[in-house]
N, C-alpha and C positions, 0 to 999 in steps of 0.2 A: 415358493417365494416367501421370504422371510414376514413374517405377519407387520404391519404397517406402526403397529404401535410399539413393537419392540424395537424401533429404530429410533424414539424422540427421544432427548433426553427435554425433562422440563424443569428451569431451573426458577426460582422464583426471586425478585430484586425490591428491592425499596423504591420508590417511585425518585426519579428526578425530576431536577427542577421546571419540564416542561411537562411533564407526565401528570394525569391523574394525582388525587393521594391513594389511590386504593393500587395494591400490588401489583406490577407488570407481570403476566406472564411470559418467558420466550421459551420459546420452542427450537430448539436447534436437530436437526433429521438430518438423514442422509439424501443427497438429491436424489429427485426425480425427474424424470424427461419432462415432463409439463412446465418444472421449471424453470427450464433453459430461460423463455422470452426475458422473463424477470430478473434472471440472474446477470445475464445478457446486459441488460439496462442499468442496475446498480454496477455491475461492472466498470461499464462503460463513461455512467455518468461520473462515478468516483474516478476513473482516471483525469479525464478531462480539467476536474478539480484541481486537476496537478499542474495547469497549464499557468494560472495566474501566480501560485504557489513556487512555482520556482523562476520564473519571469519577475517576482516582485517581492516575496517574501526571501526567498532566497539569496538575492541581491547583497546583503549585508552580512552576510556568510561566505565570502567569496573576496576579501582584500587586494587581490591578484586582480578582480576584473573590474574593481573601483579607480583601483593605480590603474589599470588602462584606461578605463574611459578618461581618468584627471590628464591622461597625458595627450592622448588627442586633442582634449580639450585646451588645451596649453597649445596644443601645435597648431590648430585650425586660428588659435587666437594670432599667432604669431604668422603665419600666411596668408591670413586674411584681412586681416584686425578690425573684423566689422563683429562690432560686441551683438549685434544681433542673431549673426550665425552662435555665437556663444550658449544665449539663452535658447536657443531651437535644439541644442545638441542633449540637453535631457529628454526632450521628447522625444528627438530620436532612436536615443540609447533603448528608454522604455519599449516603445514603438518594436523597435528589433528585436528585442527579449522576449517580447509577448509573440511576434509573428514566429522565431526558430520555437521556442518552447511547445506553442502548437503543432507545429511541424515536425520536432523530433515525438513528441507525445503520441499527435494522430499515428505517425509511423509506427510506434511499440503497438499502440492501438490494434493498426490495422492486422499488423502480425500475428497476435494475441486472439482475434478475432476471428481470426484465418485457421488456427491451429488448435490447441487444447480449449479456445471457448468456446469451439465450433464443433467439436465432439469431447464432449464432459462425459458421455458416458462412457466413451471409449481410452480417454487418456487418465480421467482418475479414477472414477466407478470399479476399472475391469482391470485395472494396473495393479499387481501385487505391492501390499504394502502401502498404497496412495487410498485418498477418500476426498469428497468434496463435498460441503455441509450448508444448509441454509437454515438461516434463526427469520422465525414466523413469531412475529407480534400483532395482535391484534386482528388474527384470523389473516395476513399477507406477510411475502417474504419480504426479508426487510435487510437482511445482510448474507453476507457469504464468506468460504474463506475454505481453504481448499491445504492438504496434508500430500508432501511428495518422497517418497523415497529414494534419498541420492543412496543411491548406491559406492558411491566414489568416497564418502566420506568417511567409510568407517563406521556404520550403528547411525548416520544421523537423519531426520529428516525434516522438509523445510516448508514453514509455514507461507503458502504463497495464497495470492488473491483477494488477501482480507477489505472486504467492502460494506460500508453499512450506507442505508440509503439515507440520504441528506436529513430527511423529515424526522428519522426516529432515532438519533444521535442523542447523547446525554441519559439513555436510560439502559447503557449496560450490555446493550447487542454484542459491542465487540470484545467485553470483558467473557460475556457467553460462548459465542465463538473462540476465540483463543484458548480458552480452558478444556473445550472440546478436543480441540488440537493436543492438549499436552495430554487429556484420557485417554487418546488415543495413543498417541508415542508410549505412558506407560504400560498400558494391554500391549502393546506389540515390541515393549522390550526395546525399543529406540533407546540408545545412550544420550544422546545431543536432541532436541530442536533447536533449528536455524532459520533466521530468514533474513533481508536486505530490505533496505527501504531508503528512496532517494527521498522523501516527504521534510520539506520543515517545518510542518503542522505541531507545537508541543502535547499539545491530544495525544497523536499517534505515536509520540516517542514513551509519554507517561503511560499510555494502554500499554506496551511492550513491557517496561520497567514495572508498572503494576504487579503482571504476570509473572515477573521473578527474572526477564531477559537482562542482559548484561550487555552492553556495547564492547566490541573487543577491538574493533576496528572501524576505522572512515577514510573511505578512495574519493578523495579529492579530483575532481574532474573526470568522473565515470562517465563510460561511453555507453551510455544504453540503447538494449538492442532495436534495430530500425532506422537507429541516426545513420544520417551521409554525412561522412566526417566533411567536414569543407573548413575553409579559415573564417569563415561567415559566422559558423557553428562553434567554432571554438572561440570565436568573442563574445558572442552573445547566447549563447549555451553553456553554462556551466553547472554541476552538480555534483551532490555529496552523496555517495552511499555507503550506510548505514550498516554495518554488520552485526549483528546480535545473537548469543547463544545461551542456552539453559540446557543446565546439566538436569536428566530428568530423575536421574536419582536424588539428587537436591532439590525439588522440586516442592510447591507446596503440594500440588495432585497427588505425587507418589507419597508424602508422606500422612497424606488423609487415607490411602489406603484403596486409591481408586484402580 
């Protein structure tokens, strides 16, 4: 078995604005089964983060489902004319947003849960070509982020699961991890990294663009996996996913020489 310490890479960052002034260490390794519990739980809790995120944040990214609700609201005025249904009918809208978004979320959840998070070692670990990584700060893990080989693509492969735990955000975890991701695609000769993101968190879109990713596309009303399509869902469930790719010959990793 490969000796424990040849797996860390340890990179060293300037302290942020919630950090220490003395230098963060992170640690980014390759998983270990002990990890799972932890990995598990940053997972988990970062999805869930996505529930108010696209229930609310999202909201205004979506023109298509503002003109809906303005036009209900125009029509309940008009078969009812009780201005008081009027003023209720944001609360509702909200109300609804927030219950499907948990419910399509919990569902990707559960499935996610169900399948490669529930054996890490057996779907990236042992997958030729895949790897799944945890960044240790402060002697715990603290993020994750996981490398898959599509095979269908052509040379590419796609940056999936990236999750930093709530507490230790702002000091560079996920700039760590993702750089990981692209040392990896250059050792193994990957053409492309790719990956999706339904998030409208501007964090998470500047961590990608930081990295050198470029947006090439956005599917407007993506169906993600786990939702039950209903007419429920499609008014009150909408989202954008994000498509993003870097050429790893262009890349800042490959041209440091890594």
């Amino acid at each position: 078995m490969e000796d424990k310490a040849q797996k860390k890479d340890i990179q060293k960052h300037g302290a942020g604005p919630t950090s220490p002034n003395a230098l963060q260490t992170i640690v980014v390794r390759e998983f270990e089964p002990a990890d799972q519990p932890e990995v598990q739980r940053i997972f988990y809790e970062g999805l869930m983060e996505m529930v108010p995120d696209t229930a609310f944040r999202g909201l205004r990214h979506h023109p298509e489902s503002l003109l809906l609700y303005a036009t209900i609201t125009v029509v309940s005025l008009v078969i009812s004319m009780c201005w008081w249904v009027i003023g209720l009918l944001p609360a509702i809208v909200l109300c609804g947003r927030y219950f499907y978004s948990r419910r399509v979320i919990h569902g990707y959840l559960k499935q996610a849960m169900s399948r490669d998070m529930a054996d890490i070692e057996g779907f990236y670990m042992k997958s030729p070509g895949s790897c799944l990584w945890v960044a240790e700060l402060e002697g715990q893990v603290v993020g994750v982020v996981a490398a898959v080989n599509q095979q269908k693509s052509g040379g590419a492969i796609e940056l999936k699961r990236m999750c930093v735990d709530r507490e230790f955000r702002r000091r560079r975890v996920g700039d760590a991890l993702g750089r990981k991701v692209l040392e990896f695609a250059v050792t193994h000769r990957y053409s492309y990294v790719v990956l999706g993101t339904t998030t409208y968190k501007p964090g998470a879109h500047q961590l990608y663009q930081g990295l050198g990713f470029r947006c090439v596309g956005v599917t407007n009303g993506h169906v993600t996996p786990g939702a039950k399509v209903s007419w429920l869902e499609w008014i009150f469930y909408r989202v954008r996913h994000h498509h993003y790719s870097l050429s790893v010959k262009h890349s800042q990793i490959a041209s440091e020489g890594h």
